[in-house]
C-alpha positions in Angstrom: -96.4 2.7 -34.2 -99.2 0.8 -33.6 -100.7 -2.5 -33.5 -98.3 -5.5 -32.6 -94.9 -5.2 -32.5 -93.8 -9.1 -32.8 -93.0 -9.9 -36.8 -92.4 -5.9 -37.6 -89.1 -4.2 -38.1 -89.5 -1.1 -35.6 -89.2 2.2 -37.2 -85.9 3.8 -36.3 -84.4 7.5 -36.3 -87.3 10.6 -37.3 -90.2 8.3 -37.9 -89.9 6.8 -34.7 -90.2 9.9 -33.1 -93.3 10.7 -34.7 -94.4 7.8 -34.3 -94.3 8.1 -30.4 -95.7 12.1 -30.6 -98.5 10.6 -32.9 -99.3 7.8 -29.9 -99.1 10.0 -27.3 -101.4 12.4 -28.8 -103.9 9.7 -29.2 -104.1 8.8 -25.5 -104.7 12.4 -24.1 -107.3 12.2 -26.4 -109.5 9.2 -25.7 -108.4 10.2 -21.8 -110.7 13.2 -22.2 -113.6 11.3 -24.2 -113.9 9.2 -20.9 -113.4 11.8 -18.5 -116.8 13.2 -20.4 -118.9 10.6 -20.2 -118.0 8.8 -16.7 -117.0 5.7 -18.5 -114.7 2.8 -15.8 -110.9 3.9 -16.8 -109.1 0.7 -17.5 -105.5 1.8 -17.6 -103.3 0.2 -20.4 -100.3 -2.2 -19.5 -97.3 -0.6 -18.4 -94.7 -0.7 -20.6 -91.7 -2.8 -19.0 -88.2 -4.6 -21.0 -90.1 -7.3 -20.2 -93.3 -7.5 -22.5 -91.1 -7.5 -25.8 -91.2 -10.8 -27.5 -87.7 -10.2 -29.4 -84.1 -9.3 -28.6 -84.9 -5.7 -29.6 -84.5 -3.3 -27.3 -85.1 1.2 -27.8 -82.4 3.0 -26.4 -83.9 6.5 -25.5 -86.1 7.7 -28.2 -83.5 7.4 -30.9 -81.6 4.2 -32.3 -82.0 0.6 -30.9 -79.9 -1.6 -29.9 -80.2 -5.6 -30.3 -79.0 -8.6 -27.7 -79.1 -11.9 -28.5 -77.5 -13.5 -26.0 -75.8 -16.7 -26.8 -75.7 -15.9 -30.6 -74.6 -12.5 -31.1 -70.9 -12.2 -31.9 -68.4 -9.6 -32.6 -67.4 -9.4 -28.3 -63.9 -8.6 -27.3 -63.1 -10.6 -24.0 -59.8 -11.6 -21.8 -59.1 -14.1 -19.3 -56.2 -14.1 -17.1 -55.3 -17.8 -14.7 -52.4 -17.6 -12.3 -51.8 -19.9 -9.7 -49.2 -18.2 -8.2 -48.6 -14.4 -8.0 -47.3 -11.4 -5.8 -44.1 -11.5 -4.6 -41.7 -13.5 -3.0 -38.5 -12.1 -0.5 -38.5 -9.2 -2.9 -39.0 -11.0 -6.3 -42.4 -10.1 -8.2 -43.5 -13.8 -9.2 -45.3 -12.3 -12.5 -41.3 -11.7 -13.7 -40.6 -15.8 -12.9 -41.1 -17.5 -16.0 -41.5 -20.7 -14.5 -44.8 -20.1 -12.4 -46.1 -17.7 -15.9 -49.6 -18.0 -15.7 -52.5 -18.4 -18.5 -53.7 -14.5 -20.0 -55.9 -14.7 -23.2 -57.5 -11.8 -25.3 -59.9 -12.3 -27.7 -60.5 -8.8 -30.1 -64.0 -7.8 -31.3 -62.3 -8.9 -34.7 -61.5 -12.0 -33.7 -57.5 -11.8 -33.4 -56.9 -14.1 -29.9 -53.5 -13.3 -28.2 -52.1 -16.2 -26.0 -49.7 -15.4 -23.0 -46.9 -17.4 -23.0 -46.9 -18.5 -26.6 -46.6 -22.1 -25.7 -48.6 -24.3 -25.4 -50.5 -23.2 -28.2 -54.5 -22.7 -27.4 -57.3 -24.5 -28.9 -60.3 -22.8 -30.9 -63.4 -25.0 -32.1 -65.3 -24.2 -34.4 -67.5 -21.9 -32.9 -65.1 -19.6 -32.2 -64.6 -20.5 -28.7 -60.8 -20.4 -27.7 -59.2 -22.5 -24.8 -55.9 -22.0 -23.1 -54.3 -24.3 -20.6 -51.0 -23.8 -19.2 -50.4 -25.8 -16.2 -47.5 -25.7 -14.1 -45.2 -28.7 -12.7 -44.4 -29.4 -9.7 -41.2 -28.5 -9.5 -42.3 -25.3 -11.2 -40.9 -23.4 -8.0 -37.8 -25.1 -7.0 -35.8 -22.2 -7.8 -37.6 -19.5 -5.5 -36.1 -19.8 -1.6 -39.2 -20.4 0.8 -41.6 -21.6 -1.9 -42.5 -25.6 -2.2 -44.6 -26.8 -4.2 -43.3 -30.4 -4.5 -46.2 -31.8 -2.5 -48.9 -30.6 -5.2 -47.8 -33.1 -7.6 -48.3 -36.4 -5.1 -51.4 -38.4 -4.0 -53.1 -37.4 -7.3 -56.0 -39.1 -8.2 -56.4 -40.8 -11.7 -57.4 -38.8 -14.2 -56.7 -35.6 -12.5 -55.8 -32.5 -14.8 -52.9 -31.7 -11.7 -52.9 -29.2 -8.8 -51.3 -26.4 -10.9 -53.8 -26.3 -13.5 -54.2 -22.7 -15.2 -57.4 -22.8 -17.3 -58.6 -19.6 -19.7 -61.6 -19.5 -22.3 -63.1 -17.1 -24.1 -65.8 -16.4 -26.9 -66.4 -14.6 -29.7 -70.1 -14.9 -28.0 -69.4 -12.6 -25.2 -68.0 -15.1 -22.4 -65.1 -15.4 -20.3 -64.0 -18.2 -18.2 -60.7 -18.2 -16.2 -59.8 -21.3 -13.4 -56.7 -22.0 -11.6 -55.8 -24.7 -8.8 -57.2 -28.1 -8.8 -59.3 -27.9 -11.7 -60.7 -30.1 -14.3 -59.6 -29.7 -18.0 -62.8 -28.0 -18.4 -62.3 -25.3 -15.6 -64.7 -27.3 -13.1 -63.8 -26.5 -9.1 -61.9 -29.8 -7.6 -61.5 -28.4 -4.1 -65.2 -28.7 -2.2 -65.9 -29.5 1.4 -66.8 -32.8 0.3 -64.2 -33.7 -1.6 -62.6 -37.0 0.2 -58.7 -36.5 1.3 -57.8 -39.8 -0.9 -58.8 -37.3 -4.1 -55.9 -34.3 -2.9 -52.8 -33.8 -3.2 -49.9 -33.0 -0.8 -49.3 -29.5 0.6 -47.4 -26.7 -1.1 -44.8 -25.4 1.7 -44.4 -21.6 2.6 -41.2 -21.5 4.6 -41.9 -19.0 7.7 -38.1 -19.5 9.5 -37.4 -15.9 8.1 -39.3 -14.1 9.7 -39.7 -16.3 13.5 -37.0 -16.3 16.0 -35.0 -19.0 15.3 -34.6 -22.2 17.7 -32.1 -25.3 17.8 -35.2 -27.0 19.5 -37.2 -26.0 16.7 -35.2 -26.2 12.9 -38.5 -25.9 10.4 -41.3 -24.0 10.0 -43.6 -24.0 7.1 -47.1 -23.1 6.5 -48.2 -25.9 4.4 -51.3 -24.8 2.2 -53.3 -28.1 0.6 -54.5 -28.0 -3.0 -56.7 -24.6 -3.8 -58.6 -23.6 -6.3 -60.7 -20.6 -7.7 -62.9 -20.4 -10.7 -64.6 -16.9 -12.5 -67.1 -16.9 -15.3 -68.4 -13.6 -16.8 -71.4 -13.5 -19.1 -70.7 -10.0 -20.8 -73.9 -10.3 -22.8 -76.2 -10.7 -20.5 -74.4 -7.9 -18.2 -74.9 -5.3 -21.0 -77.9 -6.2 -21.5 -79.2 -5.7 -18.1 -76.8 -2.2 -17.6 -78.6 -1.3 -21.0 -82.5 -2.4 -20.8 -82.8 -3.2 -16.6 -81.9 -2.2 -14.0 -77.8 -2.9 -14.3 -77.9 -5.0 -11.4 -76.9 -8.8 -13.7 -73.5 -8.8 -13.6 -72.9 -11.5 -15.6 -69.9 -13.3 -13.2 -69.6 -15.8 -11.1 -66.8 -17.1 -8.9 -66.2 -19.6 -6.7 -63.1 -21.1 -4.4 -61.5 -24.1 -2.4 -59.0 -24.6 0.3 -58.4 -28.3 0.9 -56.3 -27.1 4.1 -53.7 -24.8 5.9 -51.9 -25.9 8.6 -48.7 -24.9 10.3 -45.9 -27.4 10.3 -42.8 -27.3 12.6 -40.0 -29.6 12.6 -38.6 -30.2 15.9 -35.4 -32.6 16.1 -35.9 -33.4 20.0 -39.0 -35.0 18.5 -37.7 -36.8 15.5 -35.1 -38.1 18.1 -37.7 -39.5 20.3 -37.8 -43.4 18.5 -34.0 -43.1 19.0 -33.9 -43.1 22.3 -36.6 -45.2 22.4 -35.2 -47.7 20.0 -31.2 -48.0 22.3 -33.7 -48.7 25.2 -35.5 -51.1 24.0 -31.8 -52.5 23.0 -30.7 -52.3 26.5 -33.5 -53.7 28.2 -33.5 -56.8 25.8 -29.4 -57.5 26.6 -30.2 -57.2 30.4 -32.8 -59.7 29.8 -30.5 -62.1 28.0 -27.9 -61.2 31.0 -31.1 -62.4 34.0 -32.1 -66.0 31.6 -30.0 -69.4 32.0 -28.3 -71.5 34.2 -25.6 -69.0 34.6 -27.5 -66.0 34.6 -28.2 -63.1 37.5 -31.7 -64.7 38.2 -29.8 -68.2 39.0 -27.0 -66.9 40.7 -29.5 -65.1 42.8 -32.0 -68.0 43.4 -27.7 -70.2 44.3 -27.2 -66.8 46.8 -30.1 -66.9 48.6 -30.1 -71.3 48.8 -26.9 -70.7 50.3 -27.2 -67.6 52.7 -30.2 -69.8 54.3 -28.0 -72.2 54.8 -25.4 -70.1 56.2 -27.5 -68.8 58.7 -28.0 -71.9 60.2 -24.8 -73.9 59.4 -21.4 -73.0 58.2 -20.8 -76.8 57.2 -21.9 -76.7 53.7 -20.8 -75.4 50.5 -21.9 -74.6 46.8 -21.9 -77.6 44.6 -23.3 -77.9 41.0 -26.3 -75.8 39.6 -28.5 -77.4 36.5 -31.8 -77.1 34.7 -33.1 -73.4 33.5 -34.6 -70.0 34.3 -36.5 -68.5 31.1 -38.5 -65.5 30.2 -40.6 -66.0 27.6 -43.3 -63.9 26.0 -41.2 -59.9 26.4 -42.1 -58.4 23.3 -41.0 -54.7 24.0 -39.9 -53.2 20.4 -43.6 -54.5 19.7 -44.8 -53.1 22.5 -43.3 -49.8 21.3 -43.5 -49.8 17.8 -47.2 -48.3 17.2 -46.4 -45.0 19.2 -43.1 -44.6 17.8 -44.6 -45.0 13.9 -48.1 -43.6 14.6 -49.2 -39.8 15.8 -50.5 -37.9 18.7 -53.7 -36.2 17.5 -55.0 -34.1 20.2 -58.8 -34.6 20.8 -60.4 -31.8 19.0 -57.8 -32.7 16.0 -56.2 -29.3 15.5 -52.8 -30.7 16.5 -50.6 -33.5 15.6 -47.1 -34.9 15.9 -45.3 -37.7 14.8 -42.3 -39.0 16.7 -40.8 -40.8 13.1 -40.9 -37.5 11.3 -40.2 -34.3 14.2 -43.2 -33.3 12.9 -45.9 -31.1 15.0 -48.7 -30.4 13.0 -51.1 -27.5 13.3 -54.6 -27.4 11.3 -55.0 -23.6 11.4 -58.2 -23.7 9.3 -59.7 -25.6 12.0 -58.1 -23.6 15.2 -58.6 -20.5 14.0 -61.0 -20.6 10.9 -65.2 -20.3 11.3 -66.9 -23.9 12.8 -68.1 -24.8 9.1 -63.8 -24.8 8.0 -62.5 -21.9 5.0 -64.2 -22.6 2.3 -67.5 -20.7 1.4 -66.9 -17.6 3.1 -67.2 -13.5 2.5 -64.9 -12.3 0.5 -61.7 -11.3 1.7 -62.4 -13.3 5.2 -59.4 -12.9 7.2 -58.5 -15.5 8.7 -57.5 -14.2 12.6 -54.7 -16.1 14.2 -55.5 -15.0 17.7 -53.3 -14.9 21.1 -55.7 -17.5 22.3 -55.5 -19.7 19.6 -52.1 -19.4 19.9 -52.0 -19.9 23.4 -54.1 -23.6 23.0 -51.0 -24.7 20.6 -48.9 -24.4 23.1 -50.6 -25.9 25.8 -52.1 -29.1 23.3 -48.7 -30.0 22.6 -47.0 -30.0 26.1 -50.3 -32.2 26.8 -49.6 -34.4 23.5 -46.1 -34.7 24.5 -46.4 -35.8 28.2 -49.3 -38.2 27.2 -46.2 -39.8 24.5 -44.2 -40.2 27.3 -46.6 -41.7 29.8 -47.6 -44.0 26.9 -44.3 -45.1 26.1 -43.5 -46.0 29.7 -46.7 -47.6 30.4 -46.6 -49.8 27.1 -43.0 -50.5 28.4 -44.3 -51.5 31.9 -46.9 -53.7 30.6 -44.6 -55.5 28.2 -42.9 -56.4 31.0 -45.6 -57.5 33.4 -47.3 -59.6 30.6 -43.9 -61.8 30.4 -43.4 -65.0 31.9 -40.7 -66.1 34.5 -39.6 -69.8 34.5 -37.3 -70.8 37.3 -36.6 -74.3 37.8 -33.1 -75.1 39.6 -31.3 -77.6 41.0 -28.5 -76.5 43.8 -26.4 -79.2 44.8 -25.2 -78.3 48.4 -21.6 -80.0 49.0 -20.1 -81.2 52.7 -16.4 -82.3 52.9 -16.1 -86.2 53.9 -12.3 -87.4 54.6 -10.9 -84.5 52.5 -13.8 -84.9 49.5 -16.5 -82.3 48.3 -19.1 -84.2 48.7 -23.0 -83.6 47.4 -25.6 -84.3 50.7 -28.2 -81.4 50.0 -30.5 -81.3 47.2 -32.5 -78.0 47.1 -35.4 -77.5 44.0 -36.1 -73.8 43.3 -39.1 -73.3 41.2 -40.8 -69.9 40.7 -43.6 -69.8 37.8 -45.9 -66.6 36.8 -45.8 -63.4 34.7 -43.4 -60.8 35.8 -46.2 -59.2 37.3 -46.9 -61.6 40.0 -43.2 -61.8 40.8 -43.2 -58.1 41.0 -46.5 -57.7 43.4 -45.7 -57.6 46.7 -46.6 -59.5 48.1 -45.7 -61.7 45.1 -48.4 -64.0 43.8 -46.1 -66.2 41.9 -46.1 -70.1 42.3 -43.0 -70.4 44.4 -41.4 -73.5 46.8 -37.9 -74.4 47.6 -37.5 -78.2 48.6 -34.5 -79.7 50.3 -33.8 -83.4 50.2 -31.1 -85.1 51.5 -29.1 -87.1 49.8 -28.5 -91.2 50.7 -24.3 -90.8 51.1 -22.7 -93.7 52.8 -20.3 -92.6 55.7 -22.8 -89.6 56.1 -22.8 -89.5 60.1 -25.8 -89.1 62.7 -25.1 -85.5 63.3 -24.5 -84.1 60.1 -28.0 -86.1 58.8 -29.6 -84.3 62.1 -28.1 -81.1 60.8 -29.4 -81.9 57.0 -32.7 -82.5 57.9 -33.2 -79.4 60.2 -32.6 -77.3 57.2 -35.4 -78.7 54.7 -38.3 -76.6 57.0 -35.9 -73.6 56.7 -35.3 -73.6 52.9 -39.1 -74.3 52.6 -40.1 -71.1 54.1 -37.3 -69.0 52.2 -39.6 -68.9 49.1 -41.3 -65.9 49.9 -37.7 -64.7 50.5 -36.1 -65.9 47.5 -38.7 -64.4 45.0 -38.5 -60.9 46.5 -34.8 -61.1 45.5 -35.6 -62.2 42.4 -38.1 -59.2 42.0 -35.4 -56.9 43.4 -33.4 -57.7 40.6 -36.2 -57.3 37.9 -37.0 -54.0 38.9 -33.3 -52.7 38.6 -32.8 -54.3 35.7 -36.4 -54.0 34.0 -38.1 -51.1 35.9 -36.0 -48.6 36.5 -34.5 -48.1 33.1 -37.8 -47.6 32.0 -39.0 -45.2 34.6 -35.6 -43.3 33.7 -36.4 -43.0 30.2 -39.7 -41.5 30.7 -37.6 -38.8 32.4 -35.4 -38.3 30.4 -37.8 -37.4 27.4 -39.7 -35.3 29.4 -36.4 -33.5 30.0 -35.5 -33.6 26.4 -39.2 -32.7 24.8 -39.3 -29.4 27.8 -37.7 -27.0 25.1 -39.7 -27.6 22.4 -42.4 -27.1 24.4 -40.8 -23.5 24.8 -40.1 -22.9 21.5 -43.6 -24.1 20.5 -44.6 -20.9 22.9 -42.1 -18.8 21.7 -43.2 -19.3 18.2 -46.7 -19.2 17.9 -46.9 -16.0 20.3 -44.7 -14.2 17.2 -47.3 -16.0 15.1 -50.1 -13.3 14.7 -47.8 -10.6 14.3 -46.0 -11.9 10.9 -48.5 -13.9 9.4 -51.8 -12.7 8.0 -53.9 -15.2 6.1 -57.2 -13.9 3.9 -59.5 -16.2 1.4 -61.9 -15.6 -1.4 -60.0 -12.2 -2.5 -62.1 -9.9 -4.9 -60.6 -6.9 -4.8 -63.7 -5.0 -5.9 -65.4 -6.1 -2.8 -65.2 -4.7 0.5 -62.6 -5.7 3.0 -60.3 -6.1 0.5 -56.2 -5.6 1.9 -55.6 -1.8 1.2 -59.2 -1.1 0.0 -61.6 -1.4 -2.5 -60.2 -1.6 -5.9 -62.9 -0.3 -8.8 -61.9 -0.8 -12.0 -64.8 1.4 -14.3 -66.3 0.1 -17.7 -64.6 1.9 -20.3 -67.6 2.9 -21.8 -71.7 1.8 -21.7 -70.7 -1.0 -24.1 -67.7 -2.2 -21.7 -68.0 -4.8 -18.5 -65.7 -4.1 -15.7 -63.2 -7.0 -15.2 -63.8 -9.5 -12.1 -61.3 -11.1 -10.0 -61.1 -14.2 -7.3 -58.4 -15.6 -5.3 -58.9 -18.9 -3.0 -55.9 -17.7 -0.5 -53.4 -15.1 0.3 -50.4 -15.4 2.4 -48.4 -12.8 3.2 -45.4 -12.8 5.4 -44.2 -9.2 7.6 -41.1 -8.4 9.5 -42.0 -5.2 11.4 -44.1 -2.8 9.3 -42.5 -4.3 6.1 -44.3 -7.0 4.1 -41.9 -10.1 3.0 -43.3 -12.0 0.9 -47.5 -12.0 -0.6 -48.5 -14.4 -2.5 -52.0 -15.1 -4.0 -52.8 -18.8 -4.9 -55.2 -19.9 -7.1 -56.3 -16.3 -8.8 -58.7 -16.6 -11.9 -59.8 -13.4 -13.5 -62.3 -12.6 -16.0 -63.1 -9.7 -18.4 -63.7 -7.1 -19.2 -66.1 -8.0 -22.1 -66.9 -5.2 -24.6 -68.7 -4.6 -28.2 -69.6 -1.7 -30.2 -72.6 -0.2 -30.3 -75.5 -1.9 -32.4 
């Protein structure tokens, strides 16, 4: 063969052969001319896969073989998309026909082989076939400690679901499998970047079977966000590179997402917390209603102390009439209370949070324990350790969490109540009996005006004064005027008196009930706080958390797994899963389930 090879159909078989010896044969030769005569050598081009200028390529010295990838047809390929799989308390989820996944086989022939039957898949007119079987979300309702319900909320328009299984394959020599939240088209919708407004909810994993169980404690899930996992194989161009390189193309590409993972534990001491909070409130705003008015505690106080003044100085006088008012205005405590009660504690590095309206305690795992940069884009089959210090911070962030609730509930409380205003303005009508008659001589004016505050400082900054006057009654007598008019200097300087009463009263009423319910949820929360310990300790020990499985990779749970090329013409298959969970009691595993698993190949054609 000589000359240039580009427009000329290659020789093939016996005259190939010769056509080699023939070449060879001629370079010895000219090598000795050269050697002769002491010409400069000027060696030819090596001969590489590289410098052909067509899709022919020589296999060994006899037969060639011909790849045009992207046109040539005839490939046998298979695609298998599973969002859910392994097994669950004993039952093997491939048997469960509701969570059935999305397997399609395409023969070198042409003959494409859909599992389930229905829905039917799509072929175009290339040849390409499509098969998409997602799942609902109440796919899983009937498997115990399984919930998938959350997956089909917050969805953003448009979206092809959370449960989409996607499978494609070619007559071309391609296979494309996707599973999770995907696009129609198999495209990854779980990235780093992708904003929380564009999830889901969580699927649940229910983990009560296999922690110690705890009335302080009556839910635990691991909640798993939306995953996906996506594989392409281009068995083509992996022939063509085990055939003609240097084998080291594989052809496949896979990829993952884990929107989140978090442990979630329901506590009912928690979810009882605006309760309590709530029949507080109540009481504290009947007491209040009980202190206002004319005839309330704060005027009957204000008419005990006019009169015990008095006393102290004369026994000749008596009670008579009370008018005008005594107000609080401005006490707002369910307001007060109402964002802490509806919001959540989010401890400062954010891997915990609880909300008092649900029970909830929240634990982002993927953020406790996973690598600084979160889950996603890591080794394959990166275990994700739940360590005893890890564990140990849960505990410790909620007690913290917890106390800081209760301090903030009885400091919002507090400053409800010092922000309100008192109003006191009384008239006591002090009575002296004249032939036999009750008869009014003493007026005394009680006013107290500030905020609950100033009547509570001590000493109390509150505008205050009591005034006495005495009153123009005919028949009143020298002595008993002398006696009147000694007492007006004496009522004047009771004011100081008078109001600390008054604050006396506020703070059993006002104060101390809310000072007594900060203990008594701090008394309440302490065994959650336990169980909280209790649980998370057992944690590591029955949990075990990996993402980005491929079992033909190292580190891979119970080793590598090598599945071999049936033959030079074959491509091994490839697998990916975004997460697996799996759940032990003792040495025995409980439940293992993959999510999001997308497997391609393997990709095979006859010889040509």
């Amino acid at each position: 063969m000589t000359g240039t090879h580009a427009g000329r159909r290659r020789p093939t078989g016996a005259g190939r052969l010769v056509a080699a010896l023939t070449a060879r044969r001629a370079v010895v030769a000219v090598a000795a001319v050269v050697a002769v005569v002491g010409a400069v050598i000027v060696p030819p081009p090596p001969v590489t896969t590289a410098a052909w200028t067509d899709s022919e390529r020589a296999y060994g010295l006899v037969g060639t073989s011909k790849f045009t990838c992207g046109t040539d047809t005839g490939y046998a390929a298979a695609a298998s998309s599973r969002f859910v799989r392994g097994s669950l308390a004993g039952t093997d989820l491939d048997t469960v026909a509701a969570v059935r996944g999305a397997d399609l086989t395409r023969t070198r022939s042409g003959v494409v082989t859909a599992v389930p039957t229905s829905p039917a898949p799509t072929t175009d007119a290339g040849g390409t076939t499509t098969f998409r079987n997602p799942l609902s979300a109440s796919a899983g309702s009937g498997l115990v400690g399984l919930d998938l319900a959350g997956l089909g909320t917050n969805l953003p328009a448009g979206s092809a679901g959370a449960l989409n299984q996607f499978t494609r394959v070619a007559p071309t020599g391609t296979a494309a499998a996707a599973s999770g939240l995907v696009s129609d088209s198999g495209g990854l919708g779980v990235t780093s970047t992708t904003p929380a407004s564009a999830l889901p909810g969580p699927a649940r994993v229910g983990l009560t079977s296999v922690l110690p169980a705890s009335t302080a404690l009556d839910r635990a899930d691991l909640t798993v966000g939306a995953v996906a996992s996506t594989a392409t194989l281009d068995g083509c161009r992996a022939l063509e590179s085990r055939i003609w390189g240097d084998g080291s193309v594989t052809g496949v590409t896979r990829d993952y997402g884990v929107a989140g993972l978090a442990l979630e534990l329901r506590s009912p001491a928690v979810a009882g917390l605006s309760g309590q909070v709530s029949s507080t409130v109540t009481s504290l705003n009947t007491a209040v209603t009980r202190l206002v008015g004319v005839d309330g505690t704060i005027s009957g106080t204000v008419k005990t102390g006019v009169l015990g003044t008095v006393n102290a100085l004369t026994n000749l006088l008596s009670l008579g009439s009370v008018s005008g008012d005594v107000s609080i205005s401005g006490l707002n405590l369910q307001t007060a209370v109402d964002p802490l009660v509806a919001g959540s504690l989010t401890s400062a590095d954010g891997t915990v949070t609880i909300t008092p309206a649900t029970g909830l305690v929240t634990v982002d795992l993927a953020k406790l324990s996973g690598p600084s940069g979160g889950i996603n884009g890591l080794a394959p089959n990166t275990e994700i350790v739940l360590s005893a210090t890890a564990m140990n911070a849960i505990t410790a962030t909620v007690s913290g969490l917890l106390d800081g609730f209760t301090s903030s509930l009885v400091t919002a409380l507090r400053a409800a109540v010092d922000k309100a205003t008192l109003n006191v303005a009384l008239r006591v009508d002090l009575t002296a009996t004249l032939l036999g008659v009750a008869v009014p001589v003493l007026k005394v004016d009680v006013v107290v005006q500030g905020s609950l505050s100033q009547v509570l400082a001590s000493p109390s900054t509150a505008k205050a004064s009591v005034t006495g006057t005495v009153l123009p009654v005919l028949g009143l007598g020298a002595a008993l005027s002398a006696v009147l008019n000694g007492l007006l200097t004496p009522l004047a300087n009771s004011a100081p008196t008078l109001v600390g009463s008054i604050a006396s009263l506020l703070t059993t009423t006002l104060v101390t009930p809310i000072t007594t319910l900060g203990t008594t949820l701090s008394t309440a929360l302490a065994p959650v706080v336990t169980a909280v310990g209790t649980l998370t300790t057992r944690l590591p020990s029955v949990l075990s958390l990996r993402v980005n499985l491929r079992p033909d990779q190292a580190g891979y749970p119970g080793g590598v797994v090598t599945t071999a090329p049936a033959d030079k013409w074959s491509t091994s298959p490839y697998q990916v899963g975004a997460l697996r969970v799996a759940l032990s009691a003792g040495a025995t595993t409980v439940t293992s389930i993959d999510f999001a698993t997308s497997r391609v190949g393997p990709v095979s054609t006859l010889p040509r």
